[in-house]
TORFI-230102 format. One record per residue (C-alpha): residue in three letters; chain; x, y, z. Coordinates in Angstrom, 1 decimal. Layout:
BEGIN
@residu->ALA chaine->A x->X y->Y z->Z
...
This chain:
BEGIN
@residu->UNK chaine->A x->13.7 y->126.5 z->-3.8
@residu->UNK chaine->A x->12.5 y->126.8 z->-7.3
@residu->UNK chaine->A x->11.6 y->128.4 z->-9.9
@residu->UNK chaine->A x->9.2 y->128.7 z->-12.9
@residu->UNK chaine->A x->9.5 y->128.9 z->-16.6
@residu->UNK chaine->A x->7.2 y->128.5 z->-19.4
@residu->UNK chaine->A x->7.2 y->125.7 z->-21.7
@residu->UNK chaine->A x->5.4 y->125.6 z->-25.0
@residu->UNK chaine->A x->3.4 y->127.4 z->-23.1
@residu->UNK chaine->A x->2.6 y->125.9 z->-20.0
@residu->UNK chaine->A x->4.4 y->126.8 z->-16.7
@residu->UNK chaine->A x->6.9 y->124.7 z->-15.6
@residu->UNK chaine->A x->8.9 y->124.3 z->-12.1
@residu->UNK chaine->A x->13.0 y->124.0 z->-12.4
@residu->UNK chaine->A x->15.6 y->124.1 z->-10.4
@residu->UNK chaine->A x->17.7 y->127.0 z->-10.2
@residu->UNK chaine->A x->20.5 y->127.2 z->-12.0
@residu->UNK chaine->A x->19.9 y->124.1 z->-14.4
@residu->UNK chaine->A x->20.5 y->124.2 z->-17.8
@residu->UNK chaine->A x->19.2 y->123.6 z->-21.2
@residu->UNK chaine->A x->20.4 y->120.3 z->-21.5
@residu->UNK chaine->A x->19.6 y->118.7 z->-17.7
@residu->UNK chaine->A x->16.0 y->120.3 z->-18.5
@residu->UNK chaine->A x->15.7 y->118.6 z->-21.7
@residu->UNK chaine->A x->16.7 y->115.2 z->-19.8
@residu->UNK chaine->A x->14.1 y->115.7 z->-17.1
@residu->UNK chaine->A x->11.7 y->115.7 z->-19.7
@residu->UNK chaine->A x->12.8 y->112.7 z->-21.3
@residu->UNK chaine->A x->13.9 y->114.4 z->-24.7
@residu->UNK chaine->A x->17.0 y->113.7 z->-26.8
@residu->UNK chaine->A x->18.8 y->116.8 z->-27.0
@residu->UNK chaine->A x->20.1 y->116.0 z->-30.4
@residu->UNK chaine->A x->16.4 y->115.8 z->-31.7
@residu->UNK chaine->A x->15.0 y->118.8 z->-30.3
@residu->UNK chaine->A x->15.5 y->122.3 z->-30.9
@residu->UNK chaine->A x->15.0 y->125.1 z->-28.1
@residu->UNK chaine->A x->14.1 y->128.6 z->-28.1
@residu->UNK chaine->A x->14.8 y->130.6 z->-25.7
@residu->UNK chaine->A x->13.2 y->134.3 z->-25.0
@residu->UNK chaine->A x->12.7 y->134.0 z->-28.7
@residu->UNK chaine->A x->16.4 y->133.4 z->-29.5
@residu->UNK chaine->A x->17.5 y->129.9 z->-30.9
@residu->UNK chaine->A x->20.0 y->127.9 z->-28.4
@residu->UNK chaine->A x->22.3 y->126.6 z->-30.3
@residu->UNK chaine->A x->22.7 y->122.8 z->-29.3
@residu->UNK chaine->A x->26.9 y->123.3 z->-29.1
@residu->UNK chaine->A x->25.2 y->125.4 z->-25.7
@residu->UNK chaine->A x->23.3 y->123.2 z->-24.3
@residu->UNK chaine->A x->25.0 y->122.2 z->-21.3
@residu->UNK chaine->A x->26.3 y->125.7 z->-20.9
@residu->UNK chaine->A x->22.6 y->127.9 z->-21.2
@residu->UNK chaine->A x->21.3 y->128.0 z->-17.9
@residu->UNK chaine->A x->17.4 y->128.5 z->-17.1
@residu->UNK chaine->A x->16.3 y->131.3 z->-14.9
@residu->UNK chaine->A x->13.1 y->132.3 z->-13.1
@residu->UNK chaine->A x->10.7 y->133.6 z->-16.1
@residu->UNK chaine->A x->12.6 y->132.2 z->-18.9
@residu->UNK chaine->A x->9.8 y->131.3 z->-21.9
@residu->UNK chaine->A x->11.1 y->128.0 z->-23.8
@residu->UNK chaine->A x->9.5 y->126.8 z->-27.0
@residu->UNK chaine->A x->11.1 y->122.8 z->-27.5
@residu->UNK chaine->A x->10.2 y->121.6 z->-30.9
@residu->UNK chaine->A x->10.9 y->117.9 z->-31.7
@residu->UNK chaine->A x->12.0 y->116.2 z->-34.4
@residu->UNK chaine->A x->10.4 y->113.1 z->-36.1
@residu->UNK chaine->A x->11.2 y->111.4 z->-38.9
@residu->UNK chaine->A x->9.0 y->109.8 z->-41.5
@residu->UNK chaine->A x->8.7 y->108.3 z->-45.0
C-alpha cells in the first residue's frame, strides 16, 4: 500500500511511514544540501530521520548550489 504526497508540486507515491530523510534518498538528494518544507513549516535537518511522511503531506525541497 501507498500513499501520495505532493512534491514541489507534483504528486508523488511513498511508502507509508517513511521519512524525510529515506524520501530525500529515493530521490537522489543530499540531505545536507536541501532544505524541506513541510505543510508550510521548515523541517529542521536535526529531524530528518525522525519526520515521517503521511498520506497528503505537501513538501516543497529546495536545493542548494554553489557558484562563483
Amino acid at each position: 500500500m501507498s500513499a501520495s504526497i505532493i512534491v514541489n508540486g507534483e504528486i508523488k507515491s511513498i511508502e507509508p511511514g517513511i521519512t524525510v530523510w529515506g524520501f530525500l534518498q529515493t530521490l537522489q538528494l543530499d540531505p545536507r544540501k536541501v532544505a524541506v518544507e513541510r505543510n508550510l513549516e521548515i523541517v529542521p535537518k536535526s529531524l530528518f530521520k525522525n519526520v515521517n511522511l503521511v498520506d497528503g503531506d505537501k513538501l516543497e525541497i529546495v536545493h542548494f548550489i554553489g557558484g562563483g
